[in-house]
Biopython code that builds the backbone (N, CA, C, O; Angstrom):
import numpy as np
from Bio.PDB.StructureBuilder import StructureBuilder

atoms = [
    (1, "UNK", "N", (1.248, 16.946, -0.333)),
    (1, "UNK", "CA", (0.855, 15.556, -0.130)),
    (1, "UNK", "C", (1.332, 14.727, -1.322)),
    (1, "UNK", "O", (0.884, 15.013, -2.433)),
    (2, "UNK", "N", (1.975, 13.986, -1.222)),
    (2, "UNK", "CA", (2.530, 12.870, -2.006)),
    (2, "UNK", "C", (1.618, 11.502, -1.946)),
    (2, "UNK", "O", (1.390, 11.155, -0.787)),
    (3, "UNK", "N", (0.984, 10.557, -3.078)),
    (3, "UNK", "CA", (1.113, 9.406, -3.016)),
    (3, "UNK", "C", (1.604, 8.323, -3.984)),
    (3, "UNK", "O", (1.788, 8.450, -5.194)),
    (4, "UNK", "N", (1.779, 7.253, -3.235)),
    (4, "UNK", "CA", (3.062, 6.708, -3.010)),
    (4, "UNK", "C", (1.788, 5.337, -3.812)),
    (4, "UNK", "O", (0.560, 5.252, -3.770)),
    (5, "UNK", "N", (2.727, 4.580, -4.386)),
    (5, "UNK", "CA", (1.869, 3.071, -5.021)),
    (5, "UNK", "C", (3.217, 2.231, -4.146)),
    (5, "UNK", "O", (4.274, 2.846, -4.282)),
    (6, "UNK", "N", (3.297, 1.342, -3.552)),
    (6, "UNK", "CA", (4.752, 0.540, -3.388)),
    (6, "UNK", "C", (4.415, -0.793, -3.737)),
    (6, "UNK", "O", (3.457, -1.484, -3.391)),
    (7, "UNK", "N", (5.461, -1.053, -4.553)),
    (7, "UNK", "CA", (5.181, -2.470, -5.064)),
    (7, "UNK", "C", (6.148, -2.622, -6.243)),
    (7, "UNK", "O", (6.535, -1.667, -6.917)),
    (8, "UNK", "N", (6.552, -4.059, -6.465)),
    (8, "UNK", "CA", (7.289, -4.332, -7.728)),
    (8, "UNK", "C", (6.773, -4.900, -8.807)),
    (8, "UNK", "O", (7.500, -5.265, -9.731)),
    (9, "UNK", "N", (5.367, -5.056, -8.828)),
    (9, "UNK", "CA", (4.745, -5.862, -9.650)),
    (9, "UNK", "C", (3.748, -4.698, -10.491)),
    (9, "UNK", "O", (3.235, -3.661, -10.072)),
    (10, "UNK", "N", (3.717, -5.291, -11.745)),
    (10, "UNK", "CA", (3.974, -4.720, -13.478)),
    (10, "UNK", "C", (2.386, -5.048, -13.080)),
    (10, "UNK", "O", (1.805, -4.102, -13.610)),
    (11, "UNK", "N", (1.373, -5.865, -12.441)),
    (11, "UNK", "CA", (0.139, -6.158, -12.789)),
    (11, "UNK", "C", (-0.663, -4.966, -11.809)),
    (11, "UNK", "O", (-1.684, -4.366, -12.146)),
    (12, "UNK", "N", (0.205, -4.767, -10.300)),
    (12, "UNK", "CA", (-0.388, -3.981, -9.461)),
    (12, "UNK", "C", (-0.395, -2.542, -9.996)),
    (12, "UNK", "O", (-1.212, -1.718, -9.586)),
    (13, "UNK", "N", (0.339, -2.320, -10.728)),
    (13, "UNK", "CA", (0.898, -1.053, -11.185)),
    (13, "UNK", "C", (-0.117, -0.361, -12.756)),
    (13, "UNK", "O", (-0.196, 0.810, -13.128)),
    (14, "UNK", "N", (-0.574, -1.249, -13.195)),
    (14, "UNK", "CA", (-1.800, -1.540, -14.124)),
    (14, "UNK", "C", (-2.797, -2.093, -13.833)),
    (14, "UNK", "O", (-3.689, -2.348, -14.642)),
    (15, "UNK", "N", (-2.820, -2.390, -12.568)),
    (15, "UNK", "CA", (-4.102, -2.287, -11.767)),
    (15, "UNK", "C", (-4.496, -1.100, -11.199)),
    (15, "UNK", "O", (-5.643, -0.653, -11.202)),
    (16, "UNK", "N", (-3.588, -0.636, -10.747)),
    (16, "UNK", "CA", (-3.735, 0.979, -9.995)),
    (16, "UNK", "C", (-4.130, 2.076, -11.341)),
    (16, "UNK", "O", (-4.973, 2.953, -11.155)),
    (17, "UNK", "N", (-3.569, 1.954, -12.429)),
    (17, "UNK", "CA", (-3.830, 2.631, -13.557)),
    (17, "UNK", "C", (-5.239, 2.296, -13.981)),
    (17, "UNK", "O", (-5.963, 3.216, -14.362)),
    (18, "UNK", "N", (-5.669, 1.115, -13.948)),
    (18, "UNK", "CA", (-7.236, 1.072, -14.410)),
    (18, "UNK", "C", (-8.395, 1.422, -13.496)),
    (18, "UNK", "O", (-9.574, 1.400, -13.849)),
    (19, "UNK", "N", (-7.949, 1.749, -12.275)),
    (19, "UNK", "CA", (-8.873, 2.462, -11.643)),
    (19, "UNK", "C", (-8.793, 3.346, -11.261)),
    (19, "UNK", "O", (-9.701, 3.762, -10.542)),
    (20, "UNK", "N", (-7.669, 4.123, -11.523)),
    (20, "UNK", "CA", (-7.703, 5.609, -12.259)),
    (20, "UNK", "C", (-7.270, 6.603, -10.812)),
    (20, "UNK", "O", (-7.683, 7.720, -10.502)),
    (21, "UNK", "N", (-6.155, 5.584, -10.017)),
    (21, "UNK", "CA", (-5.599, 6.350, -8.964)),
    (21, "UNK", "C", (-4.805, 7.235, -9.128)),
    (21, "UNK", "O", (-3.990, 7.067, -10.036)),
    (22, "UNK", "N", (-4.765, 8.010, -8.636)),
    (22, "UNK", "CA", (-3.667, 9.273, -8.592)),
    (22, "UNK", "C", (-2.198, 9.045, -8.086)),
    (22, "UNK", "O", (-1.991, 9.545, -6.981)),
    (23, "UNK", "N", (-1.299, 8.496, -8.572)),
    (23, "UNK", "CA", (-0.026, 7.819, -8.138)),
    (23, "UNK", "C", (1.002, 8.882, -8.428)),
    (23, "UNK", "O", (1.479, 9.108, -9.540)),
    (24, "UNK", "N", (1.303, 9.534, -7.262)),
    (24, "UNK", "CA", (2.597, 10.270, -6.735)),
    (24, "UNK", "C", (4.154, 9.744, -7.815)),
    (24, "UNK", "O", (4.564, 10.143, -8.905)),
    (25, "UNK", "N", (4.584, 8.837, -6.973)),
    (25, "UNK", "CA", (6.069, 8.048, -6.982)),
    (25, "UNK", "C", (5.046, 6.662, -7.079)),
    (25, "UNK", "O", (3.919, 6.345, -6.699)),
    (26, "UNK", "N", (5.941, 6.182, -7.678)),
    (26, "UNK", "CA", (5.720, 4.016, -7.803)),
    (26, "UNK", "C", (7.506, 3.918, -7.230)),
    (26, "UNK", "O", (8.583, 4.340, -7.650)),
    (27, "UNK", "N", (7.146, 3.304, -6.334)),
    (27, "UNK", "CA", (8.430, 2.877, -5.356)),
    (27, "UNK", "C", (8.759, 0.825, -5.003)),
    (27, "UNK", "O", (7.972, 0.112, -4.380)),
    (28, "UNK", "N", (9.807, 0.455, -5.489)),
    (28, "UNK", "CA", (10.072, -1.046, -4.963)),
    (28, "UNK", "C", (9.842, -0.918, -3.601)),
    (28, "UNK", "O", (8.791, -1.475, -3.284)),
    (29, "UNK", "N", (10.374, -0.442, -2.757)),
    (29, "UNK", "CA", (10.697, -0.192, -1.461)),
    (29, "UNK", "C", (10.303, 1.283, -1.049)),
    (29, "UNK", "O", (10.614, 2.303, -1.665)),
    (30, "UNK", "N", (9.471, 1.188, 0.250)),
    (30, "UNK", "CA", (9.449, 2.308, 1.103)),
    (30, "UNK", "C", (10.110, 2.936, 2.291)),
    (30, "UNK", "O", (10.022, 2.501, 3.439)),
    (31, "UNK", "N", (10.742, 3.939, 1.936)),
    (31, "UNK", "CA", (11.520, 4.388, 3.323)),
    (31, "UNK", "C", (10.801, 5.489, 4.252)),
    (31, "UNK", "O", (10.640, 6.675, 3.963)),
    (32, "UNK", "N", (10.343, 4.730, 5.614)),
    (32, "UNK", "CA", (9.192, 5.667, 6.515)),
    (32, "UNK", "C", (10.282, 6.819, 6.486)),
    (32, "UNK", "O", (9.810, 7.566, 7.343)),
    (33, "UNK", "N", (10.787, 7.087, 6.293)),
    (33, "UNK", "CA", (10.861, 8.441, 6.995)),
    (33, "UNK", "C", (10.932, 9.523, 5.980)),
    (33, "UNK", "O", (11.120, 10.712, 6.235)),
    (34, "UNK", "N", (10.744, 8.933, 4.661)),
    (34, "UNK", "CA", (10.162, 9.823, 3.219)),
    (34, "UNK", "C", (9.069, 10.175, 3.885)),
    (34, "UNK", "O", (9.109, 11.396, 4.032)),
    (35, "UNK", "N", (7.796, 9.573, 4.520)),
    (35, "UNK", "CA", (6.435, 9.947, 4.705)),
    (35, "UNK", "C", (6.209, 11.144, 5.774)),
    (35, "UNK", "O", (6.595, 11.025, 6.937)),
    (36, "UNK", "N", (5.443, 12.506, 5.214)),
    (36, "UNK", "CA", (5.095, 13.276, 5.767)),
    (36, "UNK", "C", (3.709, 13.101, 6.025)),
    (36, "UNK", "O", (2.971, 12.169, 5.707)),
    (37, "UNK", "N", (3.460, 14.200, 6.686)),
    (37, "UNK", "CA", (1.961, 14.173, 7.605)),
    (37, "UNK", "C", (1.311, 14.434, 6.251)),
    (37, "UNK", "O", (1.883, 15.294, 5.581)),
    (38, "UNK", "N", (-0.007, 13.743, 5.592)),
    (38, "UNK", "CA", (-0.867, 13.756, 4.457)),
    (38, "UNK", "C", (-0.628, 12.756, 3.414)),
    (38, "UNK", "O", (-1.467, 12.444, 2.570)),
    (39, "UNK", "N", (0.617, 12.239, 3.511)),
    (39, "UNK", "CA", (1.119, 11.577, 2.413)),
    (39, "UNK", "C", (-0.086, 9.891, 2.661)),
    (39, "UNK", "O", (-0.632, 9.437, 3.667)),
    (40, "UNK", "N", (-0.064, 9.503, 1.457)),
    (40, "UNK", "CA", (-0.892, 8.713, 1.497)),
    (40, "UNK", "C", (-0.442, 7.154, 0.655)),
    (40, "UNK", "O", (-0.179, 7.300, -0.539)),
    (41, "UNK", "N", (-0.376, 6.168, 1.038)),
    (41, "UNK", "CA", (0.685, 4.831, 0.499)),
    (41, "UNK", "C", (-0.178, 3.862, 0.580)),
    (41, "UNK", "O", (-0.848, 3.366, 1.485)),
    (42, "UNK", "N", (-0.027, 3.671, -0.617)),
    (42, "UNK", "CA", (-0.703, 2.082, -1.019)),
    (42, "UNK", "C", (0.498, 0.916, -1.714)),
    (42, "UNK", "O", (1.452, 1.018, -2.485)),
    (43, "UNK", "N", (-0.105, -0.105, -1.020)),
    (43, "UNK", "CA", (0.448, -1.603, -0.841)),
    (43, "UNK", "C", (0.198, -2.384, -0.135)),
    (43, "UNK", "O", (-0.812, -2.355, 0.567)),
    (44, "UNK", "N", (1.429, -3.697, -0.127)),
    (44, "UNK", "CA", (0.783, -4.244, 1.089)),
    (44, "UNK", "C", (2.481, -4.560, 1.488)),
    (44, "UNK", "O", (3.457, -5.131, 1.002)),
    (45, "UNK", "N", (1.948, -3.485, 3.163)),
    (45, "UNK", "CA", (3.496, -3.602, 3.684)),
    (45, "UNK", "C", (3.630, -4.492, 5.066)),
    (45, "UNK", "O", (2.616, -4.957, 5.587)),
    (46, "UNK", "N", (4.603, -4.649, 5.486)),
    (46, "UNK", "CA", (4.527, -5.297, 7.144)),
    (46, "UNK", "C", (4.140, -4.511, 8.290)),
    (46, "UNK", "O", (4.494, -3.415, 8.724)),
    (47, "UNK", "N", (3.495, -5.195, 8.572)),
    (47, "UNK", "CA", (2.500, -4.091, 9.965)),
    (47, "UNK", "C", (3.278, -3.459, 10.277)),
    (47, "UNK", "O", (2.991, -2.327, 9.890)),
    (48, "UNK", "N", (4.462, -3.458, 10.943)),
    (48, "UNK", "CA", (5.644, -2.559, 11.463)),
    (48, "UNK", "C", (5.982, -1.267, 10.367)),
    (48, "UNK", "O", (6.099, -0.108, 10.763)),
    (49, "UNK", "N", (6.088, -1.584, 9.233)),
    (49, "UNK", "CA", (6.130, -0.287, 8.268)),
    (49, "UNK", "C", (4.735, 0.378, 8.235)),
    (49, "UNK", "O", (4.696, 1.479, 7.686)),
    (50, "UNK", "N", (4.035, 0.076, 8.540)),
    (50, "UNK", "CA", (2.545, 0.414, 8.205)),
    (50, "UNK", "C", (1.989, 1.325, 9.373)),
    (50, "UNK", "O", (1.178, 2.251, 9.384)),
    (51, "UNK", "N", (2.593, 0.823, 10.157)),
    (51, "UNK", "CA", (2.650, 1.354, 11.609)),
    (51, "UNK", "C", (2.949, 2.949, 12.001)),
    (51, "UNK", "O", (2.371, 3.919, 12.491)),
    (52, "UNK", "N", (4.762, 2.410, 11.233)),
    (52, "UNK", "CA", (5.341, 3.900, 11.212)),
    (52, "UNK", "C", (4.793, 4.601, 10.219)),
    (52, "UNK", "O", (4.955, 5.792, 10.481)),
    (53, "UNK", "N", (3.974, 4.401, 8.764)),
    (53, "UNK", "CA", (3.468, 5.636, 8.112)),
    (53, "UNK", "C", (2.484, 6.248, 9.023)),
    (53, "UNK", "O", (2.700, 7.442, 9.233)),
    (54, "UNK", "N", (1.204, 5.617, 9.768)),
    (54, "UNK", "CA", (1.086, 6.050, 10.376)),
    (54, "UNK", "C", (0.873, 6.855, 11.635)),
    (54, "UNK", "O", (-0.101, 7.428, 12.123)),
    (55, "UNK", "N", (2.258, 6.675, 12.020)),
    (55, "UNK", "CA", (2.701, 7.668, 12.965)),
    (55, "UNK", "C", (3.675, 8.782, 12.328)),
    (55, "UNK", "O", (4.077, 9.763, 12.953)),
    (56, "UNK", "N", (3.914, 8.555, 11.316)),
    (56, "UNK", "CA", (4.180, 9.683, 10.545)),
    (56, "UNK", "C", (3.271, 10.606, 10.107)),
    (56, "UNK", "O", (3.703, 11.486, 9.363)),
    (57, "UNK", "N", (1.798, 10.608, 10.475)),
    (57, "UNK", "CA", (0.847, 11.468, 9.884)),
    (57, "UNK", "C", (0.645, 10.588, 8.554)),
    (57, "UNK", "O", (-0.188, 11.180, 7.867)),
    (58, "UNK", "N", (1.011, 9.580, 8.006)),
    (58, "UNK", "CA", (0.318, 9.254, 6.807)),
    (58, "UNK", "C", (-0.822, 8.434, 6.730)),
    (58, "UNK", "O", (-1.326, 8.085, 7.798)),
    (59, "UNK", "N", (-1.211, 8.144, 5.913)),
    (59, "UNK", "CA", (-2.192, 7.376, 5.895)),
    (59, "UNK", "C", (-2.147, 6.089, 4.614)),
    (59, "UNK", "O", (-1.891, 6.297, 3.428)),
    (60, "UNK", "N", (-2.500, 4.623, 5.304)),
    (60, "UNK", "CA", (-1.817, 3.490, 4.834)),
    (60, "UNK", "C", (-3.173, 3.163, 4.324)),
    (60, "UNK", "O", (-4.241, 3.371, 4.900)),
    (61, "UNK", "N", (-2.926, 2.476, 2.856)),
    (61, "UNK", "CA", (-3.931, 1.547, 2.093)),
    (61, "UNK", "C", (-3.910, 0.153, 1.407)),
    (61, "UNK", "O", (-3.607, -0.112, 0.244)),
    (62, "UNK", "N", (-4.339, -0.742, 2.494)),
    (62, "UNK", "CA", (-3.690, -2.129, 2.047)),
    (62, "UNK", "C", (-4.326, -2.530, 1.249)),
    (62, "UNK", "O", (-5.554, -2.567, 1.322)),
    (63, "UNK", "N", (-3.316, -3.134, -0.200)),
    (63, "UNK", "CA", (-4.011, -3.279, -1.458)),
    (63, "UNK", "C", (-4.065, -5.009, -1.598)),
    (63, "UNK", "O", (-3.412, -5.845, -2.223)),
    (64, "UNK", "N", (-5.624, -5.050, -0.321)),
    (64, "UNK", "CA", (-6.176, -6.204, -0.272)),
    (64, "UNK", "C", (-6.601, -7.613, -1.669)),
    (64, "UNK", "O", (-6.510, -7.454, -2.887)),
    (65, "UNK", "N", (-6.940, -8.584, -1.105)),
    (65, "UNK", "CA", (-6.974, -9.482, -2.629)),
    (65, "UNK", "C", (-7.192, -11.013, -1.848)),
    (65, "UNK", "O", (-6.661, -11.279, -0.770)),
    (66, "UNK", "N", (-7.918, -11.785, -2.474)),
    (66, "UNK", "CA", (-8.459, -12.901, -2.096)),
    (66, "UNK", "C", (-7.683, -13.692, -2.897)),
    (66, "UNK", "O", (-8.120, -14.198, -3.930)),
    (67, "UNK", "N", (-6.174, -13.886, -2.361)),
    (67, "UNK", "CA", (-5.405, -15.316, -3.786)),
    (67, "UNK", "C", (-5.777, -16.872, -2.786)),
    (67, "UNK", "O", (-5.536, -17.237, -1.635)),
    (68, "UNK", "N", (-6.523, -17.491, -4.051)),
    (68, "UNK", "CA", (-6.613, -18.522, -3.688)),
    (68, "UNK", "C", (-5.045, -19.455, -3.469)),
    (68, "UNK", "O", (-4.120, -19.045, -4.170)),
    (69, "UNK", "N", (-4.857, -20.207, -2.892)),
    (69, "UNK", "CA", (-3.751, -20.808, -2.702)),
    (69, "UNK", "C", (-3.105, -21.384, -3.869)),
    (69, "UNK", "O", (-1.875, -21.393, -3.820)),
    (70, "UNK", "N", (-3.675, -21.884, -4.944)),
    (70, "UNK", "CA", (-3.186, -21.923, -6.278)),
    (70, "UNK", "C", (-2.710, -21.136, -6.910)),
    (70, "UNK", "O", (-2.191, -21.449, -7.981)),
    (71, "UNK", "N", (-2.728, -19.702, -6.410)),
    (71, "UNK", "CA", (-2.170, -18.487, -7.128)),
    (71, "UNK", "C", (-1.345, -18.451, -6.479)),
    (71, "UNK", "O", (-0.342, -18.295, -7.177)),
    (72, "UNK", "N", (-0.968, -18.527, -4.939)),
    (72, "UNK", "CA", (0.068, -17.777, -4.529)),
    (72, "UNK", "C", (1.315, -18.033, -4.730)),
    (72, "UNK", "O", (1.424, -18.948, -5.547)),
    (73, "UNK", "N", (2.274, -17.656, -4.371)),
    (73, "UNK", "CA", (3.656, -17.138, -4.811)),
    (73, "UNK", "C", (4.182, -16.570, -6.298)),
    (73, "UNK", "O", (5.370, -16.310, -6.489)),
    (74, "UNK", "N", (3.085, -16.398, -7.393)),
    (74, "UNK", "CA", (3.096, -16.250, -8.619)),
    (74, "UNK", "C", (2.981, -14.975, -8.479)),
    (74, "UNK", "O", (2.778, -14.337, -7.446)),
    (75, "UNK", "N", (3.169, -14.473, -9.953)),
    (75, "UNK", "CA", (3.448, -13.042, -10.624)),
    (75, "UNK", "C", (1.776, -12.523, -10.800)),
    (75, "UNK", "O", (1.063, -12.960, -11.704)),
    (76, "UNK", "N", (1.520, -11.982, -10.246)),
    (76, "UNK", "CA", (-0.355, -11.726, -11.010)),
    (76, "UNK", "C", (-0.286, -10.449, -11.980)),
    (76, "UNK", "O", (0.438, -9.471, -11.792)),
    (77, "UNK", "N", (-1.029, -10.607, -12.879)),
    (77, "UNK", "CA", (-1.523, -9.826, -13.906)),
    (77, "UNK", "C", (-2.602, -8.433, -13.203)),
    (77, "UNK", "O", (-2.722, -8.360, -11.980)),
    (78, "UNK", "N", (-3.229, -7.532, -14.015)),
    (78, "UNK", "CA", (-3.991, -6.670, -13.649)),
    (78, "UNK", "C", (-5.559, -7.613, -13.550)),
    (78, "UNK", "O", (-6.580, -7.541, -12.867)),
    (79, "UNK", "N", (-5.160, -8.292, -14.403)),
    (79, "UNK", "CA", (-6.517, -9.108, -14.929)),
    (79, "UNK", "C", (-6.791, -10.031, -13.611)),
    (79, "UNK", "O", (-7.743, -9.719, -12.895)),
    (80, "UNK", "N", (-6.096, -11.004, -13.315)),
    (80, "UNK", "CA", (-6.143, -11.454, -12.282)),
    (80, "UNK", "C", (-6.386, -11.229, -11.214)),
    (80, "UNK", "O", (-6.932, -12.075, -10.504)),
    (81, "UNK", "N", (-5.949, -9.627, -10.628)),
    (81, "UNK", "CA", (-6.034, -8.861, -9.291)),
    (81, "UNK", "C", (-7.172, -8.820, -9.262)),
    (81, "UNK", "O", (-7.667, -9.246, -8.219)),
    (82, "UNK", "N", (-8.214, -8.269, -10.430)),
    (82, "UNK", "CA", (-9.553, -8.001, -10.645)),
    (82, "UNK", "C", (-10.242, -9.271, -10.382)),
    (82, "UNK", "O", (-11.220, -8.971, -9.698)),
    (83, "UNK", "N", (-10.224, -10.574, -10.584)),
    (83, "UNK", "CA", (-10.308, -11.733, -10.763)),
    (83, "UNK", "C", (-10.760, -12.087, -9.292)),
    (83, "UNK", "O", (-11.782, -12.659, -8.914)),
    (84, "UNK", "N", (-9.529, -11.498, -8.460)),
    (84, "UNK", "CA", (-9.448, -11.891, -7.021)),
    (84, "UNK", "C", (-9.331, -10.924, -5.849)),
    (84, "UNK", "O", (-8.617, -10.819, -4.853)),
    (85, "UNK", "N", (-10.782, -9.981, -6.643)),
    (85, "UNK", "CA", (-11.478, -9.385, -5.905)),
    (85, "UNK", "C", (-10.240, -7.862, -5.375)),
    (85, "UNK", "O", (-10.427, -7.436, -4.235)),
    (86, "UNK", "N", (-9.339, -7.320, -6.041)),
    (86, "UNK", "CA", (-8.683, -6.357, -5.342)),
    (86, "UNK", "C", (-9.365, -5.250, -4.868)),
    (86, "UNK", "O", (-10.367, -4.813, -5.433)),
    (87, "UNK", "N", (-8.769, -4.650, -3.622)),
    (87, "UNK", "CA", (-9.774, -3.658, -3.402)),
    (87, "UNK", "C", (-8.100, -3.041, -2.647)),
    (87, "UNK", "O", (-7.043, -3.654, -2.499)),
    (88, "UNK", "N", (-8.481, -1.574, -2.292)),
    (88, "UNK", "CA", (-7.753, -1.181, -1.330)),
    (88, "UNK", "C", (-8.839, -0.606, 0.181)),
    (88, "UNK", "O", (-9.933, -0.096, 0.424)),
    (89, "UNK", "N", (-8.012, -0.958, 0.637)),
    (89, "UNK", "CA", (-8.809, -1.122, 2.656)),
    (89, "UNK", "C", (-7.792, -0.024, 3.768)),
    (89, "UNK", "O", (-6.725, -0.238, 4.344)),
    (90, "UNK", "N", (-8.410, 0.806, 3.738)),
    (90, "UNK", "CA", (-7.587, 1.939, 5.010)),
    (90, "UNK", "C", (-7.585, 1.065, 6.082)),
    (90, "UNK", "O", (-8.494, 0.319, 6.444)),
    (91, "UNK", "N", (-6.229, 1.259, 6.668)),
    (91, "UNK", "CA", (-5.689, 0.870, 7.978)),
    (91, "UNK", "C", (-4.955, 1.572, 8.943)),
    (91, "UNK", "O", (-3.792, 1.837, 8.635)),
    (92, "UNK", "N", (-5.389, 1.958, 10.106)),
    (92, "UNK", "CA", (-5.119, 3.124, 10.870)),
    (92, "UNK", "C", (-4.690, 1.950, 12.003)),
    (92, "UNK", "O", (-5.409, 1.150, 12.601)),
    (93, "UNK", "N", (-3.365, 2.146, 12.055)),
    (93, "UNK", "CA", (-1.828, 1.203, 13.193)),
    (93, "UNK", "C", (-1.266, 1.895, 13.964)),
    (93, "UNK", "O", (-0.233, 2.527, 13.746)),
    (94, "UNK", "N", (-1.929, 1.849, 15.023)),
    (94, "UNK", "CA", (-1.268, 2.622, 16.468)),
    (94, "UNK", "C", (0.170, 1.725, 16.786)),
    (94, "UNK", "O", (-0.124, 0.530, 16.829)),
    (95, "UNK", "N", (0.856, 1.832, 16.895)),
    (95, "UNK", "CA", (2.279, 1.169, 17.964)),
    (95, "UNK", "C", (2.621, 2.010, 19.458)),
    (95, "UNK", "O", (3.170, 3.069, 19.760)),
    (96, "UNK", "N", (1.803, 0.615, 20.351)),
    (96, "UNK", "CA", (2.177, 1.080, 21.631)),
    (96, "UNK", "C", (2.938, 2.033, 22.231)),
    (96, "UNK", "O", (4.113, 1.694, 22.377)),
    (97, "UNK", "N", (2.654, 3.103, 22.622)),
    (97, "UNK", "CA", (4.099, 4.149, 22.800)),
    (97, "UNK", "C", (4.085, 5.152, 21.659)),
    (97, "UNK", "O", (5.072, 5.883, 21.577)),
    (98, "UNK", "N", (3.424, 5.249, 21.051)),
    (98, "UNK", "CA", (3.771, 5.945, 19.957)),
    (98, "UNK", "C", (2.705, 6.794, 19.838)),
    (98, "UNK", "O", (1.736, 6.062, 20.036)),
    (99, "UNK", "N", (2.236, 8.099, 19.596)),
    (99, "UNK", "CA", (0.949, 9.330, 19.423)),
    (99, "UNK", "C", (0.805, 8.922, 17.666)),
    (99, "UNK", "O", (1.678, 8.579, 16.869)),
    (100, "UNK", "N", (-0.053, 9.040, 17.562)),
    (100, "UNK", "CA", (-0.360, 8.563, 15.976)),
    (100, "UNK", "C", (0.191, 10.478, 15.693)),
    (100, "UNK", "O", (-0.064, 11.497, 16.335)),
    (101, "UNK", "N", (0.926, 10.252, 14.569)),
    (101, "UNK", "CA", (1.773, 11.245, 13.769)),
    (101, "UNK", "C", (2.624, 11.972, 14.461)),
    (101, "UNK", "O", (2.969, 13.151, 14.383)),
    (102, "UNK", "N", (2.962, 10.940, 15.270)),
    (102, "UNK", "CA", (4.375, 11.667, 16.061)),
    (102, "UNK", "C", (5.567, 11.659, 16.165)),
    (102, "UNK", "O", (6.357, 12.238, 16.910)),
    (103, "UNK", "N", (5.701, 10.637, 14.994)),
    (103, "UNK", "CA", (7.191, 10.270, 14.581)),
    (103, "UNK", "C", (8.069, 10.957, 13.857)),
    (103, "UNK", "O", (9.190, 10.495, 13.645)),
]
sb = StructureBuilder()
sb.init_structure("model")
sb.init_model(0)
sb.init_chain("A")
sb.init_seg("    ")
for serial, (resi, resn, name, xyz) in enumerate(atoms, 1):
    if name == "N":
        sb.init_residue(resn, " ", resi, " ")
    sb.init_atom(name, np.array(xyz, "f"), 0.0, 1.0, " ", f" {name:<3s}", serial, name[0])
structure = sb.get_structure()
């Protein structure tokens, strides 16, 4: 079992370190078809990627956050994430047609 942090940001990445996650690979970009059955990925990806981890057998953790609209499009800090409430939230994404971990 591999997990996976995905993200390009220096604050998420020292956010994940201060709460003392167990981080596999830190990846810019995720490629579904790295993900095996157990593997476990945190970020925040497009439903469609999120989808296919899990139907890959993985299991997806969206690394939720309340940015007020004054924050957004900016760089956030670790400090800040904390600020605005980060949490990570399991999300289990069926795609029509698809057996969850059957890809």
């Amino acid at each position: 079992m591999t997990t996976y942090l995905v993200t390009r940001h220096t604050g998420a990445v020292e956010w994940a370190a201060r709460q003392g996650l167990a981080v596999d690979r830190q990846i810019d970009h995720l490629d579904p078809a790295d993900i095996r059955p157990g593997d476990v990925v945190i970020g925040i990806l497009p439903v469609n990627l999120a989808a296919e981890v899990c139907a890959r057998g993985g299991r997806f953790f969206n690394l939720s956050l309340d940015v007020p609209p004054t924050a957004r499009g900016q760089e956030l800090s670790a400090d800040e994430l904390e600020r605005f409430g980060a949490r990570l939230e399991e999300y289990v994404i069926d795609k029509p047609g698809v057996p969850h971990g059957a890809a």
